[in-house]
C-alpha positions, 0 to 999 in steps of 0.5 A, a space after each residue: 590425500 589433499 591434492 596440491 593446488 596452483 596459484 599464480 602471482 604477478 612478478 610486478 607487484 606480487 599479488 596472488 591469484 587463483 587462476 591466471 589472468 593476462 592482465 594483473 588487476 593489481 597494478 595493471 602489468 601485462 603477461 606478469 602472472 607466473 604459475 607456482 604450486 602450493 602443497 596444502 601439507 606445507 606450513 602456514 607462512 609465518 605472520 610477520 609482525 611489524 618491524 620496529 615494535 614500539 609499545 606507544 606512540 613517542 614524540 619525534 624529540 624523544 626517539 633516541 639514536 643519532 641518525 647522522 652516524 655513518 659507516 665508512 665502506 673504505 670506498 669513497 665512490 660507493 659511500 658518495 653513492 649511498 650518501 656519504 656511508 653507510 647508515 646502521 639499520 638500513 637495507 641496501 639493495 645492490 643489483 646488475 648484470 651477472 659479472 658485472 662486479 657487484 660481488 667484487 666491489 661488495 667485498 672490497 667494503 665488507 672487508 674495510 667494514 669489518 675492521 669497525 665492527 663485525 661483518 658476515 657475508 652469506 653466499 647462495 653462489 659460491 663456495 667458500 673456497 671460490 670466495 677466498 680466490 676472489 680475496 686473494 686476487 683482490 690481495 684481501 686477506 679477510 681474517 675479520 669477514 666471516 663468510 657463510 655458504 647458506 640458502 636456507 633463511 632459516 639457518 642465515 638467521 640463526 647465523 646473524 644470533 650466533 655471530 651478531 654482526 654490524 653488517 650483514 650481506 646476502 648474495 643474492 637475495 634470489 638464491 634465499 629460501 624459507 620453509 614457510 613458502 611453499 615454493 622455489 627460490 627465486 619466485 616472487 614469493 620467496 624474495 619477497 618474504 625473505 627480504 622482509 623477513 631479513 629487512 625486520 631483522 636489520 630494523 631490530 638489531 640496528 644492523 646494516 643490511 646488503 642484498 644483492 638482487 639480479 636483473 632480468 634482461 630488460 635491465 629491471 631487477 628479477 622479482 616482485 616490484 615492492 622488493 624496490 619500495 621495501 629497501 632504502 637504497 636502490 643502487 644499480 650497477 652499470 656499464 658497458 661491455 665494450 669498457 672498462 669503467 663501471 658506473 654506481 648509480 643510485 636511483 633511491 635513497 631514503 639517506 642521500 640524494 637520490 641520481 648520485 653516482 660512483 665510477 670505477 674502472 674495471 682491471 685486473 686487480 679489481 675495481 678502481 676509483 676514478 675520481 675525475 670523472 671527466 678525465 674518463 671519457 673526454 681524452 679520446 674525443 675527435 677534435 676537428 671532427 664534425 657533430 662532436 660537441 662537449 656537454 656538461 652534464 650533472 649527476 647528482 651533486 657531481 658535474 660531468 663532462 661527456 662528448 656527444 656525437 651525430 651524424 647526419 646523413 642523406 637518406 633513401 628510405 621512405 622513413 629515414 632513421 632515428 637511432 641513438 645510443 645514451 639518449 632518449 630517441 623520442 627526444 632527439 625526434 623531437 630536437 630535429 623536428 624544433 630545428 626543421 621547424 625553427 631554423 630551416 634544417 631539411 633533417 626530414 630526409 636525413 638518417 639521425 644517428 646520435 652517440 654519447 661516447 664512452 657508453 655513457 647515458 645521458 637522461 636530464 634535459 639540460 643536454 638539449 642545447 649541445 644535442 641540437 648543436 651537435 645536430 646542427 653542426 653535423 648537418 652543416 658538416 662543420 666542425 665546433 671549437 674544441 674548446 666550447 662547452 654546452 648546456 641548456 634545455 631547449 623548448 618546442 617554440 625554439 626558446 633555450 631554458 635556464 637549468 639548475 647547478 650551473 656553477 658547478 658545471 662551469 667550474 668543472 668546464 674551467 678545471 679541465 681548461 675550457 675556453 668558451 661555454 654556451 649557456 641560457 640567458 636566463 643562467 647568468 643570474 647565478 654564474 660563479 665568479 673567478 673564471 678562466 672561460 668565456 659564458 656567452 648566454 643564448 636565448 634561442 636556437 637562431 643566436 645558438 647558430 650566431 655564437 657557433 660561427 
């Protein structure tokens, strides 16, 4: 009788090896090698042959299909966020925390795809009777969304010659199995041949694919790594517990621009556009109160106005604090050691406590200039003019740098009814014209301070 054997298999990268190591060799990860048994009786794992066949090489002027056809979601803030809908042929991979409403939003589009064309959404979760509470709390009535309740990848490809459908979800990918790997659902293995055996499939038919992917408690999603580069489109979606917006951010896209994002607020009834998104999260800001500075922010080709908050506070530690929510604290150590350095701030005995309100995550460096007014203004316990806005990148030697869309964040400052804009001097190259608000250019940290009174 052949004895089963174990093998083990980094859930980073997916390489395979014969006894466990505590560093992959493959993409150097550590503590990523998970055990998994194999059965040698089992069959040979299929080869899997490339995914578009072509019997010769064509010149790119011959390649027939026109790329620039989109599906239309019915979801105007998901279809910003794959780039303005979604393309045949492709594979988009939905992933975020559990409960989040990856499965409520998904639903919300299959049924408005399935009036162009056919459409099967194939659930390893939930029952067909738990699908069809959710479509009547949603109020869809779903007559043309052909729903399947499968795990095996066998059979759901059986489904998809049967049905031959334009659209094709899988929810979750994790919970898809094949005879041909001798493992669990959820290993590496099995995600990474079940996707790509379903990535080919969509390639082929021409057939818009939708997996959604879980993620583990790091915020990455669970299973290998390449699951990411196999896809097209990589959307993560996001938010706070504590609020009921949702946030749809793209962080690949072969089709779009990638950082492009789509907000929604959570109710009863189901997910809600938001269209302005600014109007979102700037109502409840603290006028008068000091630390709190308007930041105009971009992401993707949307501009965004958020409220940042600090605090600055004496401190009786050896090692005073440096905790922010929605920023990076490696950069807000570096903004208080410019101010220290450059205008005299004693920040070095003071706890720093940064906030971006509403949730809200702030990564481009362009929020520099209001996080060091916003600091400043703290320190000095002084409150900012509630109509200013500010933007601009700020270097070690205290110089402020030119960012890029400026327009667009001055016209969405102007809409909302700003009074005053703080920008780079090297910026007023590129302002647009026909604004209600005053742009007042800084060179430096020292003429910031002047322009804030």
């Amino acid at each position: 009788m052949s004895r089963e054997k174990q093998r083990f298999v980094c859930e980073s990268c997916g390489a395979d090896f014969g006894r466990w190591e505590g560093k992959c060799l493959s993409c150097g990860a550590w503590n990523t090698l998970k055990a998994f048994t194999v059965d040698p009786s089992a069959p040979k794992r299929a080869h899997v042959h490339s995914a578009v066949p072509v019997s010769r090489p064509l010149p790119l002027s011959a390649i027939e299909g026109d790329v620039r056809v989109r599906l239309n979601t019915g979801v105007a803030e998901l279809d910003r966020a794959l780039g303005g809908g979604l393309t045949p042929g492709s594979a988009v991979l939905l992933a975020g925390d559990p409960g989040i409403g990856k499965s409520t939003l998904l639903m919300t589009a299959l049924t408005a795809l399935s009036e162009q064309g056919g459409v099967l959404y194939v659930s390893g979760e939930e029952s067909p009777q738990q699908i069809r509470q959710r479509g009547e709390r949603l109020g869809i009535a779903g007559d043309r969304l052909l729903v399947l309740m499968e795990n095996r990848l066998e059979a759901t490809l059986d489904a998809v010659s049967a049905c031959e459908p334009r659209v094709l979800a899988v929810d979750s990918i994790q919970t898809l199995a094949t005879d041909a790997v001798p493992s669990g659902a959820g290993s590496v293995s099995q995600v990474r041949e079940c996707a790509a055996r379903l990535i080919q499939l969509a390639k082929q038919r021409g057939m818009a694919l939708f997996l959604v992917g879980h993620v583990t408690k790091d915020g990455q999603i669970a299973g290998p790594r390449v699951l990411e580069h196999m896809v097209d489109t990589v959307l993560y979606f996001e938010g706070e517990r504590g609020h009921d917006y949702r946030i749809l951010r793209a962080i690949k896209n072969r089709f779009g621009p990638a950082n492009e994002i789509g907000v929604f607020e959570m109710r009863e009834c189901g997910l809600v556009e938001v269209s302005n998104p600014s109007e979102l999260f700037l109502p409840d800001r603290g006028v008068g109160s000091p630390g709190g500075v308007v930041f105009a922010g971009m992401e993707g080709t949307r501009p965004l106005l958020v409220e940042i908050q600090s605090l600055a506070a004496p401190s009786l530690m050896a090692q005073p604090r440096r905790a922010t929510l929605g920023f990076d604290p490696n950069r807000l150590a570096m903004l208080a050691a410019v101010l220290e350095k450059r205008l005299g701030l004693g920040l070095f005995n003071h706890d720093l406590f940064l906030n971006v309100a509403g949730g809200f995550r702030i990564s481009e460096p362009a929020a520099d200039l209001a996080v060091a007014a916003s600091l400043y203004a703290s320190y000095r316990n002084r409150a900012l003019d509630p109509g200013l806005v500010i933007f601009g990148e700020v270097g070690l030697g205290g110089e402020v740098r030119a960012v890029s869309h400026v327009g667009p964040r001055l016209r969405e400052a102007d809409k909302l009814g700003f009074t005053r804009c703080l920008v780079p001097a090297q910026s007023v190259k590129s302002l647009p014209k026909a604004l209600n608000l005053e742009v007042r250019p800084v060179a430096t940290l020292g003429e910031m301070v002047e322009q804030l009174g």
